[in-house]
Short mmCIF file of the C-alpha atoms (twelve columns), coordinates in Angstrom:
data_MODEL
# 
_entry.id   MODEL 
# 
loop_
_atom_site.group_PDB 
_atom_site.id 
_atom_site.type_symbol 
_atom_site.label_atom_id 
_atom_site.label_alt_id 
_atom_site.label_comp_id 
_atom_site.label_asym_id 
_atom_site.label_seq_id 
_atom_site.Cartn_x 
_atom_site.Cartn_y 
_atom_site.Cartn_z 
_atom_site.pdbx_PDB_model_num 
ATOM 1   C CA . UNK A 1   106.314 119.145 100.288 1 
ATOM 2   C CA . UNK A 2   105.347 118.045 96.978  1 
ATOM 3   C CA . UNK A 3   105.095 114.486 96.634  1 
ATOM 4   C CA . UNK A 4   103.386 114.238 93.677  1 
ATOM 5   C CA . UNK A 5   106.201 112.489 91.418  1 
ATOM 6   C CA . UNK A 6   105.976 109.611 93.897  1 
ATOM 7   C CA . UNK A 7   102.185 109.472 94.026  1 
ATOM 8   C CA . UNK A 8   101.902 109.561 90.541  1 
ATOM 9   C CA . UNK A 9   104.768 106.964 89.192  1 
ATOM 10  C CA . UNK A 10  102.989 104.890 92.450  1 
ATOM 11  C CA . UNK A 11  105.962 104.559 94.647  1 
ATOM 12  C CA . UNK A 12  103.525 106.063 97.464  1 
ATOM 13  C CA . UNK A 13  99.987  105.740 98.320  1 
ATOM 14  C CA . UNK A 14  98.190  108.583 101.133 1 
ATOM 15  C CA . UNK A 15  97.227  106.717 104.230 1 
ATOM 16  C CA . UNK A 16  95.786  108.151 107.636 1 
ATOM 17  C CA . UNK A 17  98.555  108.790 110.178 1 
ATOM 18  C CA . UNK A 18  98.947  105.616 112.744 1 
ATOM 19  C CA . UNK A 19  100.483 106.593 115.757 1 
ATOM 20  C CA . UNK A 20  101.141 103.238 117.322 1 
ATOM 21  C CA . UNK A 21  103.208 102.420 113.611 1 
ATOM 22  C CA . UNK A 22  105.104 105.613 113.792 1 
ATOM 23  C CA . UNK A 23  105.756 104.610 117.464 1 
ATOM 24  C CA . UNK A 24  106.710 101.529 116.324 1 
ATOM 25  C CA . UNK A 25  109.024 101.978 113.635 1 
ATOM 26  C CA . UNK A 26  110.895 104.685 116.103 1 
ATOM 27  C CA . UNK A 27  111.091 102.021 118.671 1 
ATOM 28  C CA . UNK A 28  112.837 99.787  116.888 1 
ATOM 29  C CA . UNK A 29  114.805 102.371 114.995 1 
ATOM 30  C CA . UNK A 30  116.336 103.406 118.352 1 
ATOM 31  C CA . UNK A 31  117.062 99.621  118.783 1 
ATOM 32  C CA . UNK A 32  119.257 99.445  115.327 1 
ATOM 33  C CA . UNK A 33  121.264 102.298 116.306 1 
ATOM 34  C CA . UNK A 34  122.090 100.974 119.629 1 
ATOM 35  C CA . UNK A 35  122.942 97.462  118.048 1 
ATOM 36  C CA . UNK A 36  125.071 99.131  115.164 1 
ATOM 37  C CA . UNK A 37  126.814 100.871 117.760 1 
ATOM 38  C CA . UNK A 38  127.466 97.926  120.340 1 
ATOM 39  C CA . UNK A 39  129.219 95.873  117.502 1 
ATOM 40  C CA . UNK A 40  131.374 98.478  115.681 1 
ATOM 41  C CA . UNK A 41  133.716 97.337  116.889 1 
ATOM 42  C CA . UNK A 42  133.314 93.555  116.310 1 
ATOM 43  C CA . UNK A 43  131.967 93.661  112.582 1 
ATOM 44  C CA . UNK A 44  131.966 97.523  110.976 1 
ATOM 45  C CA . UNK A 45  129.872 96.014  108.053 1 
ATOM 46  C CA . UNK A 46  127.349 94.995  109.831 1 
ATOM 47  C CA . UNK A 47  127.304 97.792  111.870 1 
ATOM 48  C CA . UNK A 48  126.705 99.911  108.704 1 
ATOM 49  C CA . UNK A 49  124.049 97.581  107.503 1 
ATOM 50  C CA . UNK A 50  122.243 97.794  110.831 1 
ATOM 51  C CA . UNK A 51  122.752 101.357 110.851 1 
ATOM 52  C CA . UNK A 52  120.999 101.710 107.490 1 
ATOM 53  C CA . UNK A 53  117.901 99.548  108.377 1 
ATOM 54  C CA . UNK A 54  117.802 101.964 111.446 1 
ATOM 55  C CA . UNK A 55  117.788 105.007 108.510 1 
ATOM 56  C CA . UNK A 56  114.947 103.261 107.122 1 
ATOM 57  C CA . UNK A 57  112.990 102.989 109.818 1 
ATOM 58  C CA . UNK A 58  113.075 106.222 110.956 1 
ATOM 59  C CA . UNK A 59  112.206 106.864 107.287 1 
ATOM 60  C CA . UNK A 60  109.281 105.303 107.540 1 
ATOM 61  C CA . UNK A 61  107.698 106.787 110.622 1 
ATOM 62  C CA . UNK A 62  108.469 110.337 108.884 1 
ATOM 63  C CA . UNK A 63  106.545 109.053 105.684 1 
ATOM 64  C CA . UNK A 64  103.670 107.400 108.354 1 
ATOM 65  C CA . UNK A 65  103.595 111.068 110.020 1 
ATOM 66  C CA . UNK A 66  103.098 113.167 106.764 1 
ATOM 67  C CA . UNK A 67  100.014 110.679 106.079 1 
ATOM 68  C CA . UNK A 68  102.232 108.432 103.426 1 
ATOM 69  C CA . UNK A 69  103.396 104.501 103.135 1 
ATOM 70  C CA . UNK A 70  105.841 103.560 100.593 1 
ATOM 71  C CA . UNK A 71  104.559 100.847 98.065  1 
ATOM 72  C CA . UNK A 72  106.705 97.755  98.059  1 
ATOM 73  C CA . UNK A 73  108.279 98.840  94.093  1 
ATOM 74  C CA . UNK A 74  111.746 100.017 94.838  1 
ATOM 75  C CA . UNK A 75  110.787 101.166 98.817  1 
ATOM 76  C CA . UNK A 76  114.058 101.784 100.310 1 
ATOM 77  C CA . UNK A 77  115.141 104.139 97.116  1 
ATOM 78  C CA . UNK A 78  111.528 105.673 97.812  1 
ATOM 79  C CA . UNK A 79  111.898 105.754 101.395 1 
ATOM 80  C CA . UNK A 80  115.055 107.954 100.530 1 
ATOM 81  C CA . UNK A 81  114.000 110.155 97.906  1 
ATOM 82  C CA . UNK A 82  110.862 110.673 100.375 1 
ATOM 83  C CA . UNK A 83  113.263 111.850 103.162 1 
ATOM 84  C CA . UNK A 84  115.370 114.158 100.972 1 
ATOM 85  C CA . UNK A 85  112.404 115.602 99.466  1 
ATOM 86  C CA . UNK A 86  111.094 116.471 103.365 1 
ATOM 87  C CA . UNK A 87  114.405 116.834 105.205 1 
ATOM 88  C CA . UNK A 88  116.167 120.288 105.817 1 
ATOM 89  C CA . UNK A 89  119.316 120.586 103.553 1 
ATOM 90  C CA . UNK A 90  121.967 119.674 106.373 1 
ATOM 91  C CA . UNK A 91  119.964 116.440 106.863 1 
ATOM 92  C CA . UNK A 92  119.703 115.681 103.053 1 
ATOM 93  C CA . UNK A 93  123.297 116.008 102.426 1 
ATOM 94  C CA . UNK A 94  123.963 113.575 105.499 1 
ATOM 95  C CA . UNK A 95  121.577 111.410 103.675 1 
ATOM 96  C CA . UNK A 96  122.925 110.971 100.704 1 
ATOM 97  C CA . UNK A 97  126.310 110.735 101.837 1 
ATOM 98  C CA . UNK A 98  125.300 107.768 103.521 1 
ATOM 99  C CA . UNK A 99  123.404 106.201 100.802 1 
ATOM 100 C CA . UNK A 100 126.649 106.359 97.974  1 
ATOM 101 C CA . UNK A 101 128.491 105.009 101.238 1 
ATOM 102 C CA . UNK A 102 125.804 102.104 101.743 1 
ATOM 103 C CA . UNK A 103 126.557 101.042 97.661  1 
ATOM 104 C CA . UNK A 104 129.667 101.451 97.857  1 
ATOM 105 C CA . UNK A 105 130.034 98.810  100.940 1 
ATOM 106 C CA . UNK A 106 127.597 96.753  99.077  1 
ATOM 107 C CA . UNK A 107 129.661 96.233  96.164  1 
ATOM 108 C CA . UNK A 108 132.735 94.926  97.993  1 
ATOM 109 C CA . UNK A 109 130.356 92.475  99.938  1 
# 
């Protein structure tokens, strides 16, 4: 993948791959998803919001396993770009749905 963009406007910096943080931020990932899903029902909102810091956890463990951490200028937007630029095309279009969904909700909030 070519990351160079992000390198080079500094919205990524190369670090060694940690298992124990990619572990980590899958962990609690899977955590997220299961709280978005056990109150969809309650508060759908939320459940999206959850949902989404579930996204960017995941997120981050990819960018931890390709040997990259997001800096902390604009990170989720980076964290995004990041996983479209890696992602296979299903998964990108997926993504970005959700992320026009995610501003969307956050407008009316």
């Amino acid at each position: 993948m070519n990351y160079e963009r992000l390198l080079k406007d500094q919205l990524i910096k190369k670090q060694n791959p940690d298992l124990a943080q990619i572990r980590s931020q899958l962990k609690r990932a899977r955590k997220d998803l299961s709280t978005a899903e056990a109150v969809i029902n309650i508060d759908l909102t939320w459940s999206f919001t959850i949902a989404y810091h579930a996204i960017m956890r995941a997120g981050r463990a990819l960018m931890f396993s390709q040997g990259y951490l997001p800096t902390t200028k604009n990170s989720h937007k980076t964290i995004i770009e990041f996983m479209r630029l890696t992602l296979e095309e299903e998964s990108q279009s997926l993504l970005l749905r959700f992320n026009r969904m995610r501003r969307k909700r956050h407008d009316f909030i």
